[in-house]
C-alpha positions as CSV (number, residue, x, y, z in Angstrom):
1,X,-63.2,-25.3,9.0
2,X,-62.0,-24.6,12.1
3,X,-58.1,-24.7,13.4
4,X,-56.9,-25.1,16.7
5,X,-54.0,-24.6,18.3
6,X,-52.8,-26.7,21.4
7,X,-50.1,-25.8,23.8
8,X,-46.6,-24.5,22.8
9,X,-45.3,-27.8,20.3
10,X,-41.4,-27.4,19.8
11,X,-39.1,-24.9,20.7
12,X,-40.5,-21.7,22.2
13,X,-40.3,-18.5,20.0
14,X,-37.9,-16.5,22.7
15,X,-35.1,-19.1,22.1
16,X,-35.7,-18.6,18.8
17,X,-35.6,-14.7,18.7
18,X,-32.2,-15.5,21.7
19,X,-30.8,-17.5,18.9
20,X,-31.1,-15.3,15.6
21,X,-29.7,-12.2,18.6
22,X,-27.0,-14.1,19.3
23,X,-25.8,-15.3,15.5
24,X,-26.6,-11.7,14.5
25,X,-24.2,-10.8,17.7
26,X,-21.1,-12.9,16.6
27,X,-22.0,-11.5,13.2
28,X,-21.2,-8.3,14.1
29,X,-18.4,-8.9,16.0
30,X,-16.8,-10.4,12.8
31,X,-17.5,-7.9,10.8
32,X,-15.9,-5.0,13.0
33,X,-13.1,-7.7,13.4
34,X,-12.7,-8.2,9.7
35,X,-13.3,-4.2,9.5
36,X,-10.5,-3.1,11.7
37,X,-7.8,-5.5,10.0
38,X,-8.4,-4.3,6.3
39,X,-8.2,-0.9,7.1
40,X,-4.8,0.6,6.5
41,X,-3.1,2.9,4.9
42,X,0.3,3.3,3.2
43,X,1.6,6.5,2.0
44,X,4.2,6.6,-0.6
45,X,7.4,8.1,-0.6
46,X,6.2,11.0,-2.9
47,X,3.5,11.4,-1.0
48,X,5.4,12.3,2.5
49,X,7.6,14.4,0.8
50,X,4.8,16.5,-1.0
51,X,3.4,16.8,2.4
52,X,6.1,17.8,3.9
53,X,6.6,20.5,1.5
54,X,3.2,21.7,2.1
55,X,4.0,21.9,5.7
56,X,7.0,23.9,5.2
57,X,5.5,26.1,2.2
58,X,2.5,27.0,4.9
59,X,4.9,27.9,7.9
60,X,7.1,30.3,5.4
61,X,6.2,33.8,6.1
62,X,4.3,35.5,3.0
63,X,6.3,38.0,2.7
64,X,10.0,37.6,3.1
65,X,10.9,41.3,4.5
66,X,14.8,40.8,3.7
67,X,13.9,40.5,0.3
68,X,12.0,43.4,0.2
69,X,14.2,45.6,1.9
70,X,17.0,44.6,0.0
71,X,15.2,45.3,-3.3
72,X,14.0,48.9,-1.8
73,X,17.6,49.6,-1.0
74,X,18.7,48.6,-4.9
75,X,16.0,50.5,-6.3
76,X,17.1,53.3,-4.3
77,X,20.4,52.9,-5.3
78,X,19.8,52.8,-9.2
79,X,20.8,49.4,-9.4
80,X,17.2,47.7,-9.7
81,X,15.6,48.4,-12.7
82,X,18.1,50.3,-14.3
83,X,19.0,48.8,-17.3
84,X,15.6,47.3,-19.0
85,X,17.1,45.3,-21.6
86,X,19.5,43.4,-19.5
87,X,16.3,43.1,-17.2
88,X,13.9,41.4,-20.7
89,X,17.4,39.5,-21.4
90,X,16.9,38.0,-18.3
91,X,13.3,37.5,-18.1
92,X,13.7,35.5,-21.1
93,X,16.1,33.3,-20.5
94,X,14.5,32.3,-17.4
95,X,11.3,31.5,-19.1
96,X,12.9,29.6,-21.6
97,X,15.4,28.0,-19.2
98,X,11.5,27.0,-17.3
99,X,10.6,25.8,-20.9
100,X,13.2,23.4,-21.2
101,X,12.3,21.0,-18.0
């Protein structure tokens, strides 16, 4: 058996191929459309002010050198440390006080 083919019957196949670019364009297009509308982002009202904390807590210095000198001074003095079971008293009842929340 033998087949022939005659001529270009129909619709060329670069319209074809023009046609499935095309759809495949305005595909696209409406995806990236459809794309750009349901992204979004909404931040709750916890969530800014934990940030904001964050920001603050990072621009703090380390170190607070007033405390520090102020606690060199009261050592210095006698008046840090001097009294160690006013100083567990203390401890405790913080810890417990921490406990309670």
């Amino acid at each position: 058996m033998t087949s022939r083919i005659d001529g270009n019957q129909g619709t060329p196949l670069s319209t074809h191929i023009d046609r499935a670019e095309t759809a495949k364009g305005a595909e696209r297009a409406q995806n990236q459309a459809k794309a750009a509308k349901a992204d979004r982002v909404e931040v709750s009202s916890d969530a800014a002010l934990m940030n904001s904390a964050v920001l603050a807590a990072n621009q703090a210095p380390a170190i607070r050198s007033d405390r520090v000198e102020a606690a060199k001074k009261a050592l210095a003095d006698g008046t840090l440390g001097a009294d160690a079971g006013t100083l567990a008293d203390a401890l405790i009842d913080h810890m417990m006080d921490d406990q309670k929340r």
